[in-house]
N, C-alpha and C positions, 0 to 999 in steps of 0.2 A: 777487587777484581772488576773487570770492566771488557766488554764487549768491541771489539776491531774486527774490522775486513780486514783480512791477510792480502799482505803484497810481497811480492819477490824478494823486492830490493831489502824489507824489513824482516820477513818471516823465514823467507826461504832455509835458510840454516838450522834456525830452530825444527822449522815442520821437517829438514831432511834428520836431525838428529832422534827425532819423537818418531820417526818411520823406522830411521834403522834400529831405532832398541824397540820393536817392537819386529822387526825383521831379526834378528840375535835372539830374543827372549820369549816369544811369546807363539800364537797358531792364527795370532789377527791376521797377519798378511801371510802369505805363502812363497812371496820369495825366500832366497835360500842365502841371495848374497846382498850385501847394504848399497841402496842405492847411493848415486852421485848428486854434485850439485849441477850436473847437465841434466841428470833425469828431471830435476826441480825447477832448471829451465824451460823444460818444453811440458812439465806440468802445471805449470802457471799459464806457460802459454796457449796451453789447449782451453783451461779456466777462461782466461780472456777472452780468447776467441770464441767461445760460446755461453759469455754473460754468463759462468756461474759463479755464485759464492764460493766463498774458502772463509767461514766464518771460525773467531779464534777466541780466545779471554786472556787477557794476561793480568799479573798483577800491579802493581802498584810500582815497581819496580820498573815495568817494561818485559819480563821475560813470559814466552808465552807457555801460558799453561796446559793448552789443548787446542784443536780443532775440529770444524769438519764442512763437509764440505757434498756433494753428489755429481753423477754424471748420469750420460746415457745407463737405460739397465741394458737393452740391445739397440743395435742401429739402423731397426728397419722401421722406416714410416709411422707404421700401425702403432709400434710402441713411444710415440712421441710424449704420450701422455704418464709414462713408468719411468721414474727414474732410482737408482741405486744411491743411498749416500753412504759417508763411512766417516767415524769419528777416534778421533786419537786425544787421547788423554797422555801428558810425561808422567813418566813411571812416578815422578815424586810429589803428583797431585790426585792421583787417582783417591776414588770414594768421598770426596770432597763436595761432589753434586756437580761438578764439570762438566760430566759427560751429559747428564740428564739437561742442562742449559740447552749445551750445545744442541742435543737432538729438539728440544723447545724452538730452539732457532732454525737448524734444520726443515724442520716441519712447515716451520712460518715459512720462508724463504721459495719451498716449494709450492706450499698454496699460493703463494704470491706470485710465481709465475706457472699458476694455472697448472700444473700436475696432480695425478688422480691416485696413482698408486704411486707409493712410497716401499722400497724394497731396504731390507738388511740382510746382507748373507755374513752367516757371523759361523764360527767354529762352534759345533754342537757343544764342546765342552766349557764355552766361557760363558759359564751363569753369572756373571754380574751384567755382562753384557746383553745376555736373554731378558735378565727380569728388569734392567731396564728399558727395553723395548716391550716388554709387555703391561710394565707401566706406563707408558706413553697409548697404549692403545694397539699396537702392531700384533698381530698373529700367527701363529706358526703355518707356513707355506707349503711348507714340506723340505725333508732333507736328500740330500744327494748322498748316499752312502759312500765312505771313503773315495772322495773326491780329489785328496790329495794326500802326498807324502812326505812328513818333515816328522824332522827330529826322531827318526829309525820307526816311526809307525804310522797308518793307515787314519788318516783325519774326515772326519764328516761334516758337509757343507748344509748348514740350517738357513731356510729363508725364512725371513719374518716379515709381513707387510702392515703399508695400513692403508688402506682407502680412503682415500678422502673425498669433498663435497666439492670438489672442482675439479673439470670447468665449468662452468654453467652451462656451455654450449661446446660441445666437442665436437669437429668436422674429420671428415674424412681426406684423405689427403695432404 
């Protein structure tokens, strides 16, 4: 297994197929319907246009086994320094320590360019997903009480963060 920055032209397919079975299967994302490969075009290209990672591991083979990747957490000024990230594991590599990589890189990536708080809004009910952010250091933020509605019932939105030591010098504006 080996470390790649995801590009369109190579990942996109993969990262759109590891969305929608987890858009079909799972309470990670909240859509209801599987995204396209136009959503995957203007999500690469919003990534590019503002230098962020899309960090991935594949194997040996070429096929990717996970990502992830962050954005804005909102998009006012003030929080330039708080960014959201989010990781995806294929259904047929999870528990493998993927995901734990990824958010290792994650992490790096964001101290690297200078962000302070590091956000994960994850579904109150996916404890592999909790305890590995609580292994990495992240804390519980608080939760949004049924925040949203899939699969015939009322789901709860958990933030978890972590603070980091950067920037050195944070300006206003």
């Amino acid at each position: 297994m080996h470390r790649v920055d995801c590009n369109e032209q190579r990942h996109a397919r993969a990262i759109l197929d590891i969305f929608n079975d987890a858009i079909a299967n799972s309470t990670a994302l909240y859509d209801y319907a599987p995204r396209t490969m136009e959503t995957m075009t203007a999500w690469f290209a919003d990534k590019q246009a503002q230098g962020l990672p899309v960090i991935g591991y594949e194997n040996e083979q070429g096929e990717l086994l996970g990502f992830a990747s962050y954005g804005a957490f909102r998009s006012r000024p003030a929080n330039k320094y708080t960014a959201e990230h989010s990781i995806y594991v294929h259904p047929g590599h999870r528990g493998a320590g993927i995901g734990r990589r990824l958010l290792q890189d994650v992490i790096a990536a964001a101290r690297e360019r200078d962000m302070h708080t590091l956000i994960g809004g994850i579904d109150a009910d996916n404890e592999a997903s909790i305890t590995l952010h609580l292994r990495a250091g992240f804390v519980h933020a608080g939760t949004v009480r049924e925040a949203a509605f899939k699969f015939g019932r009322w789901l709860d939105l958990a933030f978890y963060q972590l603070i980091m030591d950067t920037p050195r010098h944070p300006v206003d504006g």
